[in-house]
Backbone bond lengths (Angstrom), bond angles and torsions (degrees), N, CA, C in turn:
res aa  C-N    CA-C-N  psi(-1)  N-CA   C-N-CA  omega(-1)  CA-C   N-CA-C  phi
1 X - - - 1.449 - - 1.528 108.16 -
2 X 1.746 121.78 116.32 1.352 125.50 159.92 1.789 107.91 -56.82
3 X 1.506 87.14 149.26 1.659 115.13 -171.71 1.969 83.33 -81.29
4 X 1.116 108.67 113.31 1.869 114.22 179.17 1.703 100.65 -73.38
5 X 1.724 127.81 -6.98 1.271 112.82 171.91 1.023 94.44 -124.25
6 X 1.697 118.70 90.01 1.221 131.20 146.23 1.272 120.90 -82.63
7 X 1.579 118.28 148.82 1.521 123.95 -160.83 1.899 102.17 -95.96
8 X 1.274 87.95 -3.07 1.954 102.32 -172.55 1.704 110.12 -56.87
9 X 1.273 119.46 140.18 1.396 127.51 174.87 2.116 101.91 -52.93
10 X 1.420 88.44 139.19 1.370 84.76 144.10 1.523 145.08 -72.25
11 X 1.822 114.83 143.79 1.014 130.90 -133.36 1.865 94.82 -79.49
12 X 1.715 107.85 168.74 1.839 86.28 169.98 1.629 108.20 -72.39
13 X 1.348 117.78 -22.19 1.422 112.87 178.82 1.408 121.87 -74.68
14 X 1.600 119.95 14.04 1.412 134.60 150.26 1.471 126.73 -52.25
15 X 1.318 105.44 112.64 1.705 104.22 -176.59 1.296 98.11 -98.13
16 X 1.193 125.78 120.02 1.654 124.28 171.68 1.758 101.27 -90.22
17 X 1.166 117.48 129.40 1.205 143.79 158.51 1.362 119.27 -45.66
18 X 1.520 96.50 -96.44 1.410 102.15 176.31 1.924 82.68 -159.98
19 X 1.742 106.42 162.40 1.440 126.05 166.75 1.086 115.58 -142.42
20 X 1.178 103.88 158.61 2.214 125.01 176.27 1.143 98.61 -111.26
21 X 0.761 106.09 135.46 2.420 111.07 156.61 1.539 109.21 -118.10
22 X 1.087 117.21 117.60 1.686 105.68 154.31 1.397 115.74 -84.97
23 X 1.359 111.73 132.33 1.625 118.10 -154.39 1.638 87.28 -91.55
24 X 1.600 120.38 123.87 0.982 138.65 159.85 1.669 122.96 -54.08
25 X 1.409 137.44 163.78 1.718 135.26 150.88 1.534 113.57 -29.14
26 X 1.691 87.56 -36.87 1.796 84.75 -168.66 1.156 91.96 -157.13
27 X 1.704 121.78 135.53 1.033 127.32 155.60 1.539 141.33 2.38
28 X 1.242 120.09 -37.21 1.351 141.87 -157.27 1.722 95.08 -108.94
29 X 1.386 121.57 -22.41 1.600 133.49 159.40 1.283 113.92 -83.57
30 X 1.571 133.21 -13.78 1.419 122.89 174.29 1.420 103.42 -56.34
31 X 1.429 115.27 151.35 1.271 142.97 168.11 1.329 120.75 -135.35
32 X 1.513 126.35 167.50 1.376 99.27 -167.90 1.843 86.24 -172.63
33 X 1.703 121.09 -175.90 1.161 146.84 155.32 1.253 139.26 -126.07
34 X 1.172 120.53 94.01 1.695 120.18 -173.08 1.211 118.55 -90.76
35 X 1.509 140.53 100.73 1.258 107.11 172.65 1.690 119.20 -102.73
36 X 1.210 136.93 177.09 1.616 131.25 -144.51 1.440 104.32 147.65
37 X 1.307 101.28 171.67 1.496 114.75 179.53 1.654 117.99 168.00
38 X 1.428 124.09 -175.23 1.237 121.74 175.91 1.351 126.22 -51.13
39 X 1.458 159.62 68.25 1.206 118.56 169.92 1.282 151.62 -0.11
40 X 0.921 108.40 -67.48 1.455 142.28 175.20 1.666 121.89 -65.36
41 X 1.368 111.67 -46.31 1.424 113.15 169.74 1.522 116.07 -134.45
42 X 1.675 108.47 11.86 1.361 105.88 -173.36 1.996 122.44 60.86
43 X 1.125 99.90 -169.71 1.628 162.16 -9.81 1.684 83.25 -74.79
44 X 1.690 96.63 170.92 1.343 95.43 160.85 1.289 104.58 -119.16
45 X 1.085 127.01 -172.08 1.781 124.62 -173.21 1.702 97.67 -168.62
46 X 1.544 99.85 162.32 1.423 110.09 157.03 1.458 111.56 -97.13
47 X 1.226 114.12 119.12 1.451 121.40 175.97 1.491 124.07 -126.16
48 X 1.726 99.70 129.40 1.462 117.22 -157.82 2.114 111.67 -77.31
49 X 1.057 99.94 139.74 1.498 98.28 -158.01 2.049 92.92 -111.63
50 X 1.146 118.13 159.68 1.578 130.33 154.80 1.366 92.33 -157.43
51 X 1.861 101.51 -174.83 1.264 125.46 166.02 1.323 96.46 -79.49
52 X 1.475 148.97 -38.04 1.739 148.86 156.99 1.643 104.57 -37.39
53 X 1.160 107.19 -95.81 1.430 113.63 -163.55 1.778 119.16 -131.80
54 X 1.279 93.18 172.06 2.046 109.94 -166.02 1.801 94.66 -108.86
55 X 1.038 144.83 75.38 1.352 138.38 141.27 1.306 143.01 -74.94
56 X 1.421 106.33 105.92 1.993 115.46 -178.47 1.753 105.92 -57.90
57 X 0.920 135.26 105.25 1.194 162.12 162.52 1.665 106.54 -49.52
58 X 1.270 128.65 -36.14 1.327 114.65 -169.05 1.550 106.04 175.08
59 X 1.160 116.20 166.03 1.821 111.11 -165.65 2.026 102.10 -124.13
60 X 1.271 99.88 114.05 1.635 89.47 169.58 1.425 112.13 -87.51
61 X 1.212 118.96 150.51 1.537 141.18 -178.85 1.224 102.69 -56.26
62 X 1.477 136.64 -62.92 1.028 137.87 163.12 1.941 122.63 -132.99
63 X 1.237 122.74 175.17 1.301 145.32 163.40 1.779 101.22 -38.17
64 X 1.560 124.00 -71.18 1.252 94.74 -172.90 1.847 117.40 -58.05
65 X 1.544 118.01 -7.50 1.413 106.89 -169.59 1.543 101.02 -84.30
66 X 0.831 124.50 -12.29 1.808 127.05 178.47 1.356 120.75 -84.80
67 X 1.447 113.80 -39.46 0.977 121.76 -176.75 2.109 90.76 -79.59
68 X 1.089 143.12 -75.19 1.102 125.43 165.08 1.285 135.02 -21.33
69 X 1.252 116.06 -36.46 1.309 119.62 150.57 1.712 116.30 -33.71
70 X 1.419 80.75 -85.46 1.094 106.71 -172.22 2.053 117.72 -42.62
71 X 1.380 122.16 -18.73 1.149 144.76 157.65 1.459 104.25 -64.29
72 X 1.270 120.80 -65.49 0.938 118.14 170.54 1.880 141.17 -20.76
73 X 1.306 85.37 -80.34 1.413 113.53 171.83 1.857 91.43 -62.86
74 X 0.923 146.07 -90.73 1.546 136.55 177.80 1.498 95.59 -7.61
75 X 1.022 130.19 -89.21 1.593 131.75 -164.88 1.655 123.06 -41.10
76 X 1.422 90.59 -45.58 1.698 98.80 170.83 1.788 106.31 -63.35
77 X 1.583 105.53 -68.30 1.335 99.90 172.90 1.175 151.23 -40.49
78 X 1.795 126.08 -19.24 1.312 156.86 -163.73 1.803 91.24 -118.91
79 X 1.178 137.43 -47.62 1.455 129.83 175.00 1.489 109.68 -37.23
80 X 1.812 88.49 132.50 2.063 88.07 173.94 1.175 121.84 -89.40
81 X 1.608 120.13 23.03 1.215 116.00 161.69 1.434 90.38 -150.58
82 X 1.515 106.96 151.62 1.651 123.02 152.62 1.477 127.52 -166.65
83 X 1.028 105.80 165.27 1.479 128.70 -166.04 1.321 128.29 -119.13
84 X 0.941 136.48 141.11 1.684 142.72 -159.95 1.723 99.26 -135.88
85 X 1.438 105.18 138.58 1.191 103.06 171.89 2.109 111.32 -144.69
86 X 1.028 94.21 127.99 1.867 88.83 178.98 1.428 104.37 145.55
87 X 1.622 119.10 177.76 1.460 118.46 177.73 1.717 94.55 -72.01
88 X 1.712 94.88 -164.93 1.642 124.08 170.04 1.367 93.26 -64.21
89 X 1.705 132.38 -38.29 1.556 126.10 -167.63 1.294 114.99 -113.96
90 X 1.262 119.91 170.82 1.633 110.20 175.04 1.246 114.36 -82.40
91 X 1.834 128.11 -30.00 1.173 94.58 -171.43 1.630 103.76 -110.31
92 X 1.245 120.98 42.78 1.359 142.68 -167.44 2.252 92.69 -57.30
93 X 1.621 102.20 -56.53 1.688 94.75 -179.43 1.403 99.90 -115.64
94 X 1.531 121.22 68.25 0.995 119.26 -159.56 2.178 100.51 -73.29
95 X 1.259 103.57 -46.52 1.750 96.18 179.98 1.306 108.83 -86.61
96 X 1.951 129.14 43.70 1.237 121.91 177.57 1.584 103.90 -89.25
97 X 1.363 128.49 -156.83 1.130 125.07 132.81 1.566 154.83 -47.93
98 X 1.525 80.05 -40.76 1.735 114.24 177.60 1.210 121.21 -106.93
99 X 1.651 125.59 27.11 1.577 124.51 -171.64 1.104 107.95 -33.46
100 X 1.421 132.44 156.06 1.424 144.29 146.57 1.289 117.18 93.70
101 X 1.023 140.78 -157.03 1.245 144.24 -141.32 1.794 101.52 -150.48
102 X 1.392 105.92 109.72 1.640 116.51 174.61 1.320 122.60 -136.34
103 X 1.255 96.94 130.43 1.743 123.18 171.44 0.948 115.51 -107.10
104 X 1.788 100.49 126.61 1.346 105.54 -167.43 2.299 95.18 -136.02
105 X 1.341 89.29 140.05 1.578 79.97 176.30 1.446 93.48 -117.82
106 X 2.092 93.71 -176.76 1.515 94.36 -148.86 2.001 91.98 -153.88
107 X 1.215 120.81 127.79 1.145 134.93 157.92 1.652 105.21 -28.67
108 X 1.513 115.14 -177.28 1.255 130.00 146.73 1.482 108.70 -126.37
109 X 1.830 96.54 150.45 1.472 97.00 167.33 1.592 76.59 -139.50
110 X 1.590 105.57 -174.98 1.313 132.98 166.35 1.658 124.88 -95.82
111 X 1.669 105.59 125.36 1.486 99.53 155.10 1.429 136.09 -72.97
112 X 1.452 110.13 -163.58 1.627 106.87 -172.16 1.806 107.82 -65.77
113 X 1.413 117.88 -22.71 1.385 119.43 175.37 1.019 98.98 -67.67
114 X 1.207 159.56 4.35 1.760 147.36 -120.33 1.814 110.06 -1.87
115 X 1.432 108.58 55.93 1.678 111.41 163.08 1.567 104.97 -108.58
116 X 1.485 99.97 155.82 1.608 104.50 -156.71 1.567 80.14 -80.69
117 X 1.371 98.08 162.44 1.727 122.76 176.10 1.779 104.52 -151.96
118 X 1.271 128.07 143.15 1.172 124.94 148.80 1.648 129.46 -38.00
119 X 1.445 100.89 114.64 1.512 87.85 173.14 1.583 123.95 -86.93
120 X 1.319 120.51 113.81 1.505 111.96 -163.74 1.178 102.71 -113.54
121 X 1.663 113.14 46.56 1.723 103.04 157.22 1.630 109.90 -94.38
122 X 1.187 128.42 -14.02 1.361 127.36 168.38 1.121 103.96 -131.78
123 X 1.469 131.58 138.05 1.463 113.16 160.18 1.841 105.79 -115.42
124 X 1.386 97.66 152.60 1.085 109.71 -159.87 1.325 130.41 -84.46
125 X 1.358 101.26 7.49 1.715 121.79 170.73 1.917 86.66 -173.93
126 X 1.649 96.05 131.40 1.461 106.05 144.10 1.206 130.25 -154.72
127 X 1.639 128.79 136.59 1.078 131.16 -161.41 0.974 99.93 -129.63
128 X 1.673 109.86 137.19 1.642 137.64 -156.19 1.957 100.26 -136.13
129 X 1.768 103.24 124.67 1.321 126.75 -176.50 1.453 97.48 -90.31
130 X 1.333 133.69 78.47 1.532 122.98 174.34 1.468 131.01 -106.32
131 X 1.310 108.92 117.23 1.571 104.63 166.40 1.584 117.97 -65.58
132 X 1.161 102.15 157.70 1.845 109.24 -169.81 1.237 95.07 -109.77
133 X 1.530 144.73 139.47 1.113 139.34 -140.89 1.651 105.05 -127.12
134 X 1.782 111.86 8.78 1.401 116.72 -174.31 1.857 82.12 -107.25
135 X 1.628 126.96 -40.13 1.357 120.58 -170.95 1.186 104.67 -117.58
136 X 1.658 108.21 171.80 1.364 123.32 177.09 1.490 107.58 -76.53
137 X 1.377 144.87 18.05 1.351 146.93 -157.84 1.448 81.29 -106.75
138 X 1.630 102.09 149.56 2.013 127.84 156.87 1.319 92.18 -129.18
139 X 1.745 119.12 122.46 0.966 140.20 152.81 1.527 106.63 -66.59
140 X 1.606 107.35 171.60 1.572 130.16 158.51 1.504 73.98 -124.51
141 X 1.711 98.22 130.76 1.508 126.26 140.79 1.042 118.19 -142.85
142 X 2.100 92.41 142.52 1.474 120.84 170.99 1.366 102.50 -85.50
143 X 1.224 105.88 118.52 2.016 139.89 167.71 1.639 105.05 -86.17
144 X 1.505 73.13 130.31 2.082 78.79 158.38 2.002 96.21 67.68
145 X 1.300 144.56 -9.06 1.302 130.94 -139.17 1.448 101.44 -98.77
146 X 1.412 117.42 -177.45 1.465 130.34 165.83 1.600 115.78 -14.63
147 X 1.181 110.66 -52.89 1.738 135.81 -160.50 1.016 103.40 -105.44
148 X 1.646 143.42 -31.06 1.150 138.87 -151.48 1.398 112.11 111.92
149 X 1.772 94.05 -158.90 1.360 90.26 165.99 1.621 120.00 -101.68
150 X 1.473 124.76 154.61 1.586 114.97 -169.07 1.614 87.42 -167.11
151 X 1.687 87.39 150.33 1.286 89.30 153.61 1.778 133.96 -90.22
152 X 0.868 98.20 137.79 1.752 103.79 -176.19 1.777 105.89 -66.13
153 X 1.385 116.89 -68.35 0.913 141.77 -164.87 1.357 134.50 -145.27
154 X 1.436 131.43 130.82 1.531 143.02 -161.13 2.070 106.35 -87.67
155 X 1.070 131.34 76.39 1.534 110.17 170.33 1.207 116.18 -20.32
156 X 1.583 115.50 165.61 1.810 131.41 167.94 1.145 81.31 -69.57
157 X 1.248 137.09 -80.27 1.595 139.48 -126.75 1.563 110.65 -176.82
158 X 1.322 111.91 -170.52 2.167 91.40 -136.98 2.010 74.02 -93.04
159 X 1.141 110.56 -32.95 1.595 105.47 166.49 1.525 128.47 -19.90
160 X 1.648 107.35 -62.17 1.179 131.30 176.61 1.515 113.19 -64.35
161 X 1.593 119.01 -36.85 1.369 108.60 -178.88 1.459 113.94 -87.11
162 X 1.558 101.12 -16.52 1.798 104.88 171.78 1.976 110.57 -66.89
163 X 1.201 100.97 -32.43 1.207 98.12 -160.76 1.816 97.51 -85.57
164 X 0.943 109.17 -33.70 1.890 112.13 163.47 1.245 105.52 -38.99
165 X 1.576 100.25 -68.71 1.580 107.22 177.06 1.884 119.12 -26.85
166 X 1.278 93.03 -71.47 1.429 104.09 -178.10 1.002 116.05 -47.39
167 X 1.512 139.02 -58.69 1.341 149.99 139.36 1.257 109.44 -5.02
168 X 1.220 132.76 -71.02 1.186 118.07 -160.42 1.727 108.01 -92.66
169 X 0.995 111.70 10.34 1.601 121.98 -174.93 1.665 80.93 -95.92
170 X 1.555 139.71 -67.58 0.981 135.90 166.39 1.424 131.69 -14.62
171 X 1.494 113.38 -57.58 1.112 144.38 -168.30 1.927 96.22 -72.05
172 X 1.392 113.25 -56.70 1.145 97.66 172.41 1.777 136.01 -76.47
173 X 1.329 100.84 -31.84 1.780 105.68 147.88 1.332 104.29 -44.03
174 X 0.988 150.22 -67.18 1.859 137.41 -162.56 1.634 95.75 -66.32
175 X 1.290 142.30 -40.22 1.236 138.90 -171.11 1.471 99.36 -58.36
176 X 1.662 119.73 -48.10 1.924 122.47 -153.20 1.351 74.16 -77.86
177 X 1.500 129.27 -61.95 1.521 117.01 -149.03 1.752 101.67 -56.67
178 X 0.760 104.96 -66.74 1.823 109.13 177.84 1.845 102.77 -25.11
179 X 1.410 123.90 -56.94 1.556 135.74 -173.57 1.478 91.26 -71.69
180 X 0.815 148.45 -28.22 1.250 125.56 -147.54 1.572 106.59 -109.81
């Protein structure tokens, strides 16, 4: 059995999808998300990038779940408003209502000043980091989406979905700083 967090470059039979970087102080602090995979024999995965190390984060079932992903996260990321909801970890309120960690983006409409505000009666992509509270598995699920709700994808381990987490908490800090 291969060690699934190998620090090894991706292969030439790597299909990259699509990636984010949050641009670090310095180069050597960029971090980022690629997700991609084999064509040909798969899996694809989201896999976590630095100037340190290359870690696969989690295994999709198939090609259309990555590429949905990957829609996903585009929509949240490109939205002119969004919102985060959960601890620093995923399973931080794990027996609340709201376990885990969700991103949700959000249109604009106008208030009574006519200044733009998020409209948060629908949001227009949201993606939810949830632990399942019968197994040790943290899904990625797409909420509210095309299909419903589903899971996209299973993490390695609650490590891997923390560090997504962070990542993409990253990823959206470089977006406000850039807007702002």
């Amino acid at each position: 059995m291969t060690d699934q967090r190998s620090s090894s470059k991706p292969s030439a039979d790597f299909e990259p999808l699509q990636n984010w970087i949050a641009p670090g102080e310095t180069r050597e602090q960029n971090q980022g998300l690629i997700i991609g995979g084999n064509p040909s024999t798969g899996p694809y995965a989201p896999v976590y990038f630095s100037a340190a190390k290359t870690q696969p984060l989690a295994i999709f079932s198939d090609r259309d779940d990555a590429v949905a992903t990957v829609s996903l996260i585009n929509s949240l990321t490109t939205s002119p408003a969004s919102s985060r909801i959960g601890g620093a970890h995923v399973r931080e309120a794990e027996t609340s209502q709201a376990p885990g960690v969700q991103y949700l983006g959000f249109t604009l409409t106008t208030n009574e000043e006519n200044k733009p505000v998020p409209d948060t009666t629908k949001p227009v992509a949201r993606m939810w980091v949830l632990p399942h509270r019968q197994m040790e598995a943290i899904a990625l699920m797409e909420v509210d989406g095309p299909n419903g709700h589903r899971a996209l994808c299973r993490f390695l381990d609650d490590e891997a979905a923390n560090l997504f987490v962070s990542t993409m908490d990253a990823i959206f800090a470089s977006i406000s700083d850039r807007v702002a």
